[in-house]
C-alpha positions in Angstrom: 73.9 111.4 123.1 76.4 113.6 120.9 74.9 113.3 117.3 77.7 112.3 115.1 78.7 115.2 112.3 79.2 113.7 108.7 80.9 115.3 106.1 80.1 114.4 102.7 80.8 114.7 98.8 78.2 118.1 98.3 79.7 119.6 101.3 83.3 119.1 100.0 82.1 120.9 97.0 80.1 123.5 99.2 83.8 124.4 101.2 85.1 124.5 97.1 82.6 127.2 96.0 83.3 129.1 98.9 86.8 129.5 98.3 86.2 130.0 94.5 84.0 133.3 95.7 86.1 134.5 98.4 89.2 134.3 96.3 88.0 135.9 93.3 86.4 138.6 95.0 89.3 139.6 96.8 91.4 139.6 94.0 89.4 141.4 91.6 87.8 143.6 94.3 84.5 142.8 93.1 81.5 140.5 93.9 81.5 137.0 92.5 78.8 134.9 93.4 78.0 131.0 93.1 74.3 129.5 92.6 72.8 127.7 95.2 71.4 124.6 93.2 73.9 122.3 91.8 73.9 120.5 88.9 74.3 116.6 88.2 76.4 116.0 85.3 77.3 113.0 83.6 81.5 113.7 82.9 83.5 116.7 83.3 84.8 118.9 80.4 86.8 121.7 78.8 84.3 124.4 77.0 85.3 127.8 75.5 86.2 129.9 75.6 88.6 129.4 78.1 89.4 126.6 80.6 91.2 125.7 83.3 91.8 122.3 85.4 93.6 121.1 87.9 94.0 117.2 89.6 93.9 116.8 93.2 95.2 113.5 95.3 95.5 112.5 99.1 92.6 112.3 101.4 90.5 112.0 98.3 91.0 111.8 94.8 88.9 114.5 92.5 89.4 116.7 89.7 88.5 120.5 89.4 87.5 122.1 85.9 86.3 125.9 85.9 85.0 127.1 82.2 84.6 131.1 81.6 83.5 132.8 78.5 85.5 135.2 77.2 83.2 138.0 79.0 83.8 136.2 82.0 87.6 135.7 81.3 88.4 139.4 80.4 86.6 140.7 83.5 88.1 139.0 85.9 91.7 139.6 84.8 90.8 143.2 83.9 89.4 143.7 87.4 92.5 141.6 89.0 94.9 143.6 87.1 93.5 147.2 87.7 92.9 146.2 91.7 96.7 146.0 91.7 97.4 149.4 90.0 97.9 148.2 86.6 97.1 151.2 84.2 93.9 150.5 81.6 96.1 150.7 78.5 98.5 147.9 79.6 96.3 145.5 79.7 95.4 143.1 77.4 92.4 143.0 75.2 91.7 139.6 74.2 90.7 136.6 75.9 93.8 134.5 74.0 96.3 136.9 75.1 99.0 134.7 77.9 98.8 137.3 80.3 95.0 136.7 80.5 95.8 133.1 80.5 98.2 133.6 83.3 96.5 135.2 85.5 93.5 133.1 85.9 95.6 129.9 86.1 97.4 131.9 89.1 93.5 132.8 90.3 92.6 128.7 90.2 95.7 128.3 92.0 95.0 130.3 95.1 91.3 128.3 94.4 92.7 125.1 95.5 95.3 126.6 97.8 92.4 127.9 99.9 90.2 124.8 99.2 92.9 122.4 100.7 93.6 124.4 103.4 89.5 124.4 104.4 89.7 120.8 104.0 92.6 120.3 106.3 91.1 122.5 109.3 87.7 121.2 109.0 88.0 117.3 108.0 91.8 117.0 109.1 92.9 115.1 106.1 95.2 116.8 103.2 95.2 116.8 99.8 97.8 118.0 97.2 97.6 119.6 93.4 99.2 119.6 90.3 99.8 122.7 88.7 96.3 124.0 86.8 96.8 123.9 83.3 94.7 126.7 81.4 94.1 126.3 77.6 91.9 128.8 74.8 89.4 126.1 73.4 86.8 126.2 70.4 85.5 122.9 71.2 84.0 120.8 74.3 86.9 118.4 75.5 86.3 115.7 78.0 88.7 115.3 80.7 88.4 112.8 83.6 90.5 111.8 86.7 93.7 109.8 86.3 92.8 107.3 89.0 91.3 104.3 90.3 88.2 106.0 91.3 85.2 103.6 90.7 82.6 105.5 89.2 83.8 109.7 90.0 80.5 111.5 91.3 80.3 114.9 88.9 78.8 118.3 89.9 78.3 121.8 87.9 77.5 124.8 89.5 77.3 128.3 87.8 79.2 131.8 89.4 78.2 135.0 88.1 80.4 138.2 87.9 79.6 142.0 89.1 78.3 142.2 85.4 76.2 138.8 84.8 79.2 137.1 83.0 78.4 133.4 84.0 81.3 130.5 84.5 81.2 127.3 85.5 83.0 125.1 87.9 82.9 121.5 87.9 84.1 118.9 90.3 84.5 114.9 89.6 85.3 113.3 92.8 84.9 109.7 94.5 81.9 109.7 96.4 82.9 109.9 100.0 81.7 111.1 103.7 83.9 112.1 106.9 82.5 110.8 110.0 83.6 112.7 112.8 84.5 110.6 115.9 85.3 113.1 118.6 85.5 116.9 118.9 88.3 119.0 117.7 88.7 122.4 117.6 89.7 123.5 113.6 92.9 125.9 113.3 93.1 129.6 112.0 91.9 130.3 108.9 94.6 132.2 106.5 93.7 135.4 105.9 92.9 135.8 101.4 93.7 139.8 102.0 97.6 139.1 103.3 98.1 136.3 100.3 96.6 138.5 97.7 98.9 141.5 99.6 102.0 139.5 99.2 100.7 138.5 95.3 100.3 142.5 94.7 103.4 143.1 96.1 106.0 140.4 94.7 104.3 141.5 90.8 104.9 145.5 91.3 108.5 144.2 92.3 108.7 142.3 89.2 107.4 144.7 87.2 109.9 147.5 88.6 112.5 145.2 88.1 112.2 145.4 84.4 112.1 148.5 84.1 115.5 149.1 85.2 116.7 146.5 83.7 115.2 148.0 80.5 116.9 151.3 81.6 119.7 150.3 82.1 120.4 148.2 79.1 119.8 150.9 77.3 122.0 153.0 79.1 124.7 150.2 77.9 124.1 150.6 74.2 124.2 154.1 74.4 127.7 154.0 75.7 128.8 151.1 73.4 127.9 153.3 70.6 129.9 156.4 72.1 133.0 153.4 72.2 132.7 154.2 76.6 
């Protein structure tokens, strides 16, 4: 007798941390690791110095919340930044700065990009996102879901950077479980190096971009001052 496969609520979150690490360390071309206990908390929450989160609906219903320090925060984007040929001196310094900002918001987004696309070849059910929202803080702020979840199940777990930064994700979801009722076979798995490629890419192209736009508006004033 074929033993039946459940999915449940910690293995949503396993498929979650997965894609956390795998994205981050392609992008930033360094290891990033998550802890292998997780941790029951009682509601999820914004903590400093930086955080992010981001409301997902569909299949189920949950919300994501990842905290860094400002250690944490820098490293990443430095790392990010620098694996795409960014020179040293352009980058910012402080944790506050938008362009750090930015770029991890862009980071959760390919999270949950690569977390709903897990979920769809392995459960077969979809989800969709809102766009993550990423906010400096001083001060622990509670968030919660925006739905009529009855009692969200939340969960903790700790990453850890090349050098021992520590962040935290969090997850509040309904508690569920997947039953599988016959065998499938679970479609190709996108490949993090061609959408981190494309990212590298369509930002040098940007960047370029102003430059000559730079150059050549200052081309025009030059010949609006010689009257040309």
């Amino acid at each position: 007798m074929r033993k039946t496969k459940v999915v449940t609520s910690e293995d949503i979150l396993l498929k979650l941390c997965q894609s956390a690490t795998a994205v981050l360390t392609k992008a930033t071309d360094s290891p990033v690791h998550h802890a292998a206990m997780v941790q029951k908390i009682a509601k999820t929450s914004l903590k400093p110095d930086l955080g992010c989160f981001v409301l997902f609906d569909g299949g189920f219903s949950g919300l994501v919340v990842i905290n860094f320090s400002s250690a944490a925060a820098l490293e990443i984007y430095r790392n990010y930044m620098q694996h795409m040929g960014i020179p040293e001196e352009e980058l910012a310094s402080l944790h506050t700065a938008d362009e750090v900002g930015d770029v991890l918001g862009e980071l959760m987004n390919q999270i949950i990009g690569d977390f709903t696309g897990k979920i769809k070849r392995s459960i077969q059910t979809s989800i969709t996102q809102n766009q993550p929202k990423m906010m400096a803080v001083n001060k622990n702020l509670t968030v919660s879901v925006d739905s009529n979840i009855d009692k969200p199940q939340a969960r903790r777990v700790s990453f850890t950077t090349e050098h021992n930064n520590i962040f935290y994700l969090e997850l509040a979801m309904e508690r569920t479980e997947f039953i599988q009722l016959q065998d499938f076979e679970e479609g190709e798995e996108v490949d993090p190096d061609s959408i981190l490629e494309a990212e590298t890419v369509r930002q040098l192209e940007e960047k370029s971009n102003d430059k000559s736009d730079k150059k050549d508006s200052g081309s025009n004033d030059l010949l609006d001052e010689l009257g040309i």
